[in-house]
C-alpha positions as CSV (number, residue, x, y, z in Angstrom):
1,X,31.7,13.2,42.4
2,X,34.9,12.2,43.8
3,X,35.7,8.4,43.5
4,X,35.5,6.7,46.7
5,X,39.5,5.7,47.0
6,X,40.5,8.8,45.7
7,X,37.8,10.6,48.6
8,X,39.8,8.4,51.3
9,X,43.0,9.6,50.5
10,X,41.9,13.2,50.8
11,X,40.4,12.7,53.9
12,X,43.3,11.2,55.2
13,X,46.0,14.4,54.2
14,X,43.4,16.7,55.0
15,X,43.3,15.5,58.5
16,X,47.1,14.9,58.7
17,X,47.6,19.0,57.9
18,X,44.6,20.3,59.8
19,X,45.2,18.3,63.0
20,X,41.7,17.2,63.0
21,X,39.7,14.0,62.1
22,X,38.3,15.5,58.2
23,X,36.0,13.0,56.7
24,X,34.5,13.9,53.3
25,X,30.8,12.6,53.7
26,X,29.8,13.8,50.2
27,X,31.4,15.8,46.9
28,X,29.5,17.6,43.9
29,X,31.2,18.4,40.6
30,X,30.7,22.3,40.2
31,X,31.8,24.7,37.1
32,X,34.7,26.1,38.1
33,X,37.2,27.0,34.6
34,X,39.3,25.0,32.3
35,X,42.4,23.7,34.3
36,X,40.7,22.6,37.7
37,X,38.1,19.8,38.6
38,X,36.5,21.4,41.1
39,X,33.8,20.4,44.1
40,X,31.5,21.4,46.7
41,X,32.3,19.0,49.4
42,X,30.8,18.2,52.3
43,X,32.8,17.5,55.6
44,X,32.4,16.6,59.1
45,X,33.9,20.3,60.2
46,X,31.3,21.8,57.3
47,X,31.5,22.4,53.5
48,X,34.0,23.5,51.8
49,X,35.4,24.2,48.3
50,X,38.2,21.9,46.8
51,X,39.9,22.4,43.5
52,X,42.2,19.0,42.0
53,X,44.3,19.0,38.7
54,X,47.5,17.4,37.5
55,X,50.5,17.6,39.9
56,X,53.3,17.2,37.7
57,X,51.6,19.5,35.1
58,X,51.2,22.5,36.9
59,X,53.6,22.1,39.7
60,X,53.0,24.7,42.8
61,X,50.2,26.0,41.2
62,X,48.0,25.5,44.4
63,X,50.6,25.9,46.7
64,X,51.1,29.7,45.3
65,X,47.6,29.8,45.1
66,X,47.0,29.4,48.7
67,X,49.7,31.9,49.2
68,X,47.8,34.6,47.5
69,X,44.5,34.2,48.9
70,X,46.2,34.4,52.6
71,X,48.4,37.5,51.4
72,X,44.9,38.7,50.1
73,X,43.2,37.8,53.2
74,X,45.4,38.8,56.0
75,X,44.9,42.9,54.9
76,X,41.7,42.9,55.9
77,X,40.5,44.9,53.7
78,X,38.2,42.5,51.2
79,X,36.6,39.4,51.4
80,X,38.7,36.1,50.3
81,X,37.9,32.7,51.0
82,X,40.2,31.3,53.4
83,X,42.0,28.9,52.3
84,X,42.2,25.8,54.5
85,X,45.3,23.5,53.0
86,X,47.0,22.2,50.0
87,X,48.9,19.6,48.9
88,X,49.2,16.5,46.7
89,X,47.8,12.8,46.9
90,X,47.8,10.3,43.8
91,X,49.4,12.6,41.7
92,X,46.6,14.7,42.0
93,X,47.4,18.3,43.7
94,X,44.8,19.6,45.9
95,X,43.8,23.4,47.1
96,X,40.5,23.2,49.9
97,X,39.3,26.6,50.8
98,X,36.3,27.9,52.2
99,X,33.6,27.9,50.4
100,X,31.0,30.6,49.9
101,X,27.7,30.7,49.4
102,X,26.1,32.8,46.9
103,X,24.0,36.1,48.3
104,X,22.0,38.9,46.7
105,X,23.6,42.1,45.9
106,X,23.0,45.0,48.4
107,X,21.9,48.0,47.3
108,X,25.4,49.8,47.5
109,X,27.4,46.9,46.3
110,X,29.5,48.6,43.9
111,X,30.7,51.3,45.8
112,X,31.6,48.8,48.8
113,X,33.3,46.9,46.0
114,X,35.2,50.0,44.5
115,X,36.4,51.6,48.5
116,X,37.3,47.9,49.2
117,X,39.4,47.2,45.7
118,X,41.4,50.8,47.0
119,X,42.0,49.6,50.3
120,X,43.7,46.4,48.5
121,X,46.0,49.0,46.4
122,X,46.9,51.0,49.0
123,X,49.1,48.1,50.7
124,X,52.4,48.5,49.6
125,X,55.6,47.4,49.7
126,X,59.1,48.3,48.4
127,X,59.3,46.6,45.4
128,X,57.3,45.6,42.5
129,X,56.7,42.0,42.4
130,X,56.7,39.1,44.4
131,X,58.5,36.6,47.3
132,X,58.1,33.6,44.6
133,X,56.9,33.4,40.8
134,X,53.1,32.1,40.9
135,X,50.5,31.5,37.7
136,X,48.3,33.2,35.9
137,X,45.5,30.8,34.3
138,X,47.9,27.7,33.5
139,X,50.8,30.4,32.4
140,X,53.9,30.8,35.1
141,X,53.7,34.5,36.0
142,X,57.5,35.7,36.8
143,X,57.9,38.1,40.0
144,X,61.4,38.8,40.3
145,X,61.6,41.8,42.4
146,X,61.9,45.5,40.6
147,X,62.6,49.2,42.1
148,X,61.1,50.2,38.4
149,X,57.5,49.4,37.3
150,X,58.7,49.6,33.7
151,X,61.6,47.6,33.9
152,X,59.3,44.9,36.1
153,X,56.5,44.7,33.0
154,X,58.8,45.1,30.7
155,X,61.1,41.6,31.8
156,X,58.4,39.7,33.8
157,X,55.3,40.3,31.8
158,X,55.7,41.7,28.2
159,X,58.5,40.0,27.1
160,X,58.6,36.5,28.3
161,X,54.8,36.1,27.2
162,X,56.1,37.6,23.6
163,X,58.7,34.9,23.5
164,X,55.8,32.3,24.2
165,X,53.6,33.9,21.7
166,X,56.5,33.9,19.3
167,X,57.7,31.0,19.5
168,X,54.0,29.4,18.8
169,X,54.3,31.5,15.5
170,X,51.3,33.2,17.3
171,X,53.5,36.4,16.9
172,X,55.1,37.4,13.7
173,X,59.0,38.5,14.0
174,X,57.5,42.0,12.9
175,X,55.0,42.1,16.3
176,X,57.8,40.6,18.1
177,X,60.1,43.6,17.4
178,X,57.3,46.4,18.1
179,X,56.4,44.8,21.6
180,X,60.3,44.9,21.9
181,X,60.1,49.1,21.2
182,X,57.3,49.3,23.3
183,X,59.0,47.9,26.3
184,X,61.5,50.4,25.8
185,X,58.9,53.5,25.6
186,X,57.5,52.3,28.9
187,X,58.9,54.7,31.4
188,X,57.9,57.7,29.7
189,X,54.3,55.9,29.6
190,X,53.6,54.8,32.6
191,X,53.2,57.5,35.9
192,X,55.1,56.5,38.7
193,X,53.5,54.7,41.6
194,X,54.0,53.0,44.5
195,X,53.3,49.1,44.7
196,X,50.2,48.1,44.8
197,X,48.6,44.7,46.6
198,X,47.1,43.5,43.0
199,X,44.8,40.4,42.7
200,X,46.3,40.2,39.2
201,X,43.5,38.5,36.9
202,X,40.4,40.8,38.8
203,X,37.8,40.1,35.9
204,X,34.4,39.6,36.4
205,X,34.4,35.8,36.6
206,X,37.0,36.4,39.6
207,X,34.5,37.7,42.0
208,X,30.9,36.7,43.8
209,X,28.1,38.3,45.7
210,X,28.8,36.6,49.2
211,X,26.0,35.6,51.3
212,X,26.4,38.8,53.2
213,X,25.7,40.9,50.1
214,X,29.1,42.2,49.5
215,X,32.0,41.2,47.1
216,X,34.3,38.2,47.4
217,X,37.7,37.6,44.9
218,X,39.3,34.1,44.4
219,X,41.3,32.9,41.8
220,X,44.6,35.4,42.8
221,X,47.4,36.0,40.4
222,X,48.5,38.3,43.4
223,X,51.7,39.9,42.9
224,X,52.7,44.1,43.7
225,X,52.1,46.4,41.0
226,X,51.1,49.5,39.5
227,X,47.1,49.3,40.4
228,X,45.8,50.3,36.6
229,X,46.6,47.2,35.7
230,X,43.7,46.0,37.9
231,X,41.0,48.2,36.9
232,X,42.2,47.5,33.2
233,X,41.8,43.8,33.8
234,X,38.0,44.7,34.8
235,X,37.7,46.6,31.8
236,X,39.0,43.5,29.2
237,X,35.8,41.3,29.8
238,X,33.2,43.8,31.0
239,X,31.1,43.0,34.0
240,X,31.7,45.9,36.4
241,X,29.5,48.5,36.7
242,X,30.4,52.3,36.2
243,X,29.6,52.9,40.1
244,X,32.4,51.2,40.7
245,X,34.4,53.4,38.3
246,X,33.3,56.3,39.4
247,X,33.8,55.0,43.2
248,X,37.3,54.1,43.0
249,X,38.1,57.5,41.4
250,X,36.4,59.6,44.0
251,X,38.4,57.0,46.8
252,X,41.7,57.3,45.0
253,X,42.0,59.0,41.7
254,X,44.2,57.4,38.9
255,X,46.6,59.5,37.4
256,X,45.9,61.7,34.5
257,X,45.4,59.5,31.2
258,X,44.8,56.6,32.1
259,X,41.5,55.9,29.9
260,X,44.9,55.9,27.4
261,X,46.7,53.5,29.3
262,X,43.7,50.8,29.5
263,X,45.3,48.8,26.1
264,X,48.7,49.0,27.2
265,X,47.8,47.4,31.0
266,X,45.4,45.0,29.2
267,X,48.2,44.0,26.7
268,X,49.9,41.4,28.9
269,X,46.0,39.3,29.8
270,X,45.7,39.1,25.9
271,X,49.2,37.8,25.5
272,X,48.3,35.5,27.9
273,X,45.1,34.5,26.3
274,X,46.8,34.3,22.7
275,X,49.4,32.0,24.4
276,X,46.3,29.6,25.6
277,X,43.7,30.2,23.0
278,X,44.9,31.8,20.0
279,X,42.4,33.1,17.9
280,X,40.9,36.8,18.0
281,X,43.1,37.8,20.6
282,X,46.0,38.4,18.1
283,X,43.6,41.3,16.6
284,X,42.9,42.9,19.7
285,X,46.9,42.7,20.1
286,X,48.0,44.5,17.2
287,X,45.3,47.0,17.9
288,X,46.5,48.1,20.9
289,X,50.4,48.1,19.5
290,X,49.2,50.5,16.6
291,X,47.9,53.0,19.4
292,X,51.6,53.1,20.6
């Protein structure tokens, strides 16, 4: 549980940004990843979910967070927790959201999940990217604004994770260079699309059967993109069922080859995960730059 001074304090902030009297009558420690202490917690306005970690080591991270679930939320088209108000006390940054209670699947759960993940990719915008950079995992994810999706995976994905990786001598100055080729093959790789609303990291620990029987996402890396990169990020870990596949193709077909394109989409999540863990993600790397 929350210490008792600590429990105060966030009652206090909480009820200086609602506008309410918030007082935090009970909190329970609950899994929730490898950054984040996270809690159920139980309020005077009803329970709610609260995530803590270190302010000054992950600056903004809530604050973008927060950002994505409302630009996730306000389209209406999935279900997101809403996210109630963030901020920082002791050092300690804060994100409170609603919090969901677990449900049972309903019979058709995949296919509402598929028709509600195409909904998400058919809001657009004119750019690829982003009003502000935000994180993915503990890893600042660049968004600076593209006309090109090449050019945008190319500077704010691909490469500045391959400097990281390289400069952790996770990456060999050979690998280095053929991620640098790649980047240059991209526009003859990748079909042209519009922007996409993305959630960004949409694997299966990313998403619950709500109480209502249907599918909720959390955790956003949100940014606009081209949408394979989402159904290759529920590809990476497994977890989705082929309905939804299948689903989502019928809704809104991807374009020719793109069983082919799965590696090269999934190539940025295992840069990231070689930045943070190391380990057999170089392998799965290099396999995926020998198909190209």
């Amino acid at each position: 549980m929350i210490d008792e001074v600590l429990q105060r304090e966030l009652s206090t902030v909480l009820s200086a940004q609602l506008r309410v009297k918030i007082q935090i009558n009970q909190s329970e420690r609950i899994h929730g990843g490898d950054i984040n202490e996270t809690y159920r917690i139980q309020t005077n306005e009803g329970t709610w979910f609260l995530k803590l970690n270190d302010a000054r080591r992950y600056p903004n991270m809530f604050a973008r967070e927060f950002d994505g679930l409302r630009e996730l939320r306000n389209k209406k088209v999935i279900a997101v927790p809403q996210p109630l108000c963030t901020g920082e006390v002791a050092g300690r940054a804060f994100l409170a959201t609603e919090f969901i209670s677990k449900g049972m699947a309903q019979q058709d759960f995949w296919e509402n999940f598929a028709g509600s993940v195409a909904r998400l990719h058919q809001q657009t915008q004119p750019f690829y990217g982003y009003k502000d950079s935000n994180y993915i995992g503990s890893i600042k994810q660049y968004n600076t604004p593209y006309k090109s999706w090449p050019v945008f995976y190319a500077f704010n994905r691909l490469m500045p994770l391959t400097r990281m990786a390289y400069d952790q001598q996770s990456l060999s100055p050979a690998d280095k260079e053929q991620i640098e080729r790649l980047c240059k093959r991209l526009p003859e790789l990748f079909p042209e699309e519009p922007p996409a609303l993305l959630h960004g990291d949409l694997w299966s620990g990313n998403f619950m059967v709500g109480a209502n029987g249907k599918a909720c996402i959390f955790d956003p890396a949100v940014y606009y993109g081209h949408r394979e990169m989402d159904m290759a990020m529920t590809r990476l870990f497994g977890g989705f069922d082929t309905r939804f596949y299948y689903t989502y193709q019928a809704i809104m077909p991807l374009a020719p080859g793109w069983q082919q394109r799965i590696g090269l989409c999934q190539l940025y999540p295992l840069l990231v995960h070689l930045v943070l863990f190391g380990g057999s993600y170089y392998n799965d790397i290099k396999e995926i730059l020998q198909g190209f």
